[in-house]
C-alpha positions as CSV (number, residue, x, y, z in Angstrom):
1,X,123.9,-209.4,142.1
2,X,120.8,-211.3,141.7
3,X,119.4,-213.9,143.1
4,X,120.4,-216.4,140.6
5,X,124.2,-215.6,141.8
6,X,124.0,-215.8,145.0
7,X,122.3,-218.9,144.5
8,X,125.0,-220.6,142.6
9,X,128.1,-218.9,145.1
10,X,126.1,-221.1,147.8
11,X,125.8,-224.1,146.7
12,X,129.3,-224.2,144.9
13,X,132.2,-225.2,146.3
14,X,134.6,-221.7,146.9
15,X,137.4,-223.5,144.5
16,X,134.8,-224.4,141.6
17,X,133.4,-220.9,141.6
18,X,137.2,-219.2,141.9
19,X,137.7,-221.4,138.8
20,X,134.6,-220.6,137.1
21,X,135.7,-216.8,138.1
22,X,139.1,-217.4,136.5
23,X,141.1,-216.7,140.0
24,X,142.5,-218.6,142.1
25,X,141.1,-219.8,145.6
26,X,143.3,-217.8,147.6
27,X,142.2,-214.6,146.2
28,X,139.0,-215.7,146.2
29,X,139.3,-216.1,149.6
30,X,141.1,-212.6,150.6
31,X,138.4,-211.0,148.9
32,X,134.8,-212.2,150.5
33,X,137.2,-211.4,154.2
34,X,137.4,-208.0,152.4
35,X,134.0,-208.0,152.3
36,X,133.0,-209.3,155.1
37,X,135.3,-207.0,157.1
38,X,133.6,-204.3,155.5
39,X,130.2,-205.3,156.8
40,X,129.0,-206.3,153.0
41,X,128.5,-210.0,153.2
42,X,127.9,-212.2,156.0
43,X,129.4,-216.1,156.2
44,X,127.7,-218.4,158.1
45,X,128.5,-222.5,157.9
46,X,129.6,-221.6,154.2
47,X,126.9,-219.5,153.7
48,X,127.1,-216.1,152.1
49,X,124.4,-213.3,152.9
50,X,124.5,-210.2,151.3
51,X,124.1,-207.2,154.2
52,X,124.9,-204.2,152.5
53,X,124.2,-204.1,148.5
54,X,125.1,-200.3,148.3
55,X,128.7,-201.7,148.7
56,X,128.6,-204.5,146.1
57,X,126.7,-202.0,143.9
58,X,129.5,-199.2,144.4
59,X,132.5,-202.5,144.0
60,X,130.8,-203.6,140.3
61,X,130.2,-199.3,139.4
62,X,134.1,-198.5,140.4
63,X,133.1,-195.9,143.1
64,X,134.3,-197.7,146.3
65,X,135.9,-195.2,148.2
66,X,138.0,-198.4,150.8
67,X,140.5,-200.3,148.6
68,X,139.4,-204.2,148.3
């Protein structure tokens, strides 16, 4: 994820940036409380912060061993 992205996934509203993700809200929604339950993001007043990369890295490569 670089900078750029997390850039834009703060400053857009969560229901333009599940549309511009092609997925609904909802999902969109389940998914960062996936990930923040498994200690890879932080939200704070809307704001995302990545904590643990190694996760997101093993999400995009296929090799995450919990089931999001």
């Amino acid at each position: 994820l670089c900078d750029e992205d997390k850039e834009y996934f703060n400053r857009t509203k969560r229901w333009k940036a599940a549309q511009d993700l092609c997925i609904s809200p909802e999902t969109l929604s389940r998914n960062l409380a996936r990930l923040k339950e498994q200690k890879a993001i932080k939200i704070e007043k809307s704001y995302i912060t990545i904590i643990n990369n190694n996760i997101l890295e093993n999400i995009q490569a296929g090799t995450l061993i919990k089931d999001l």
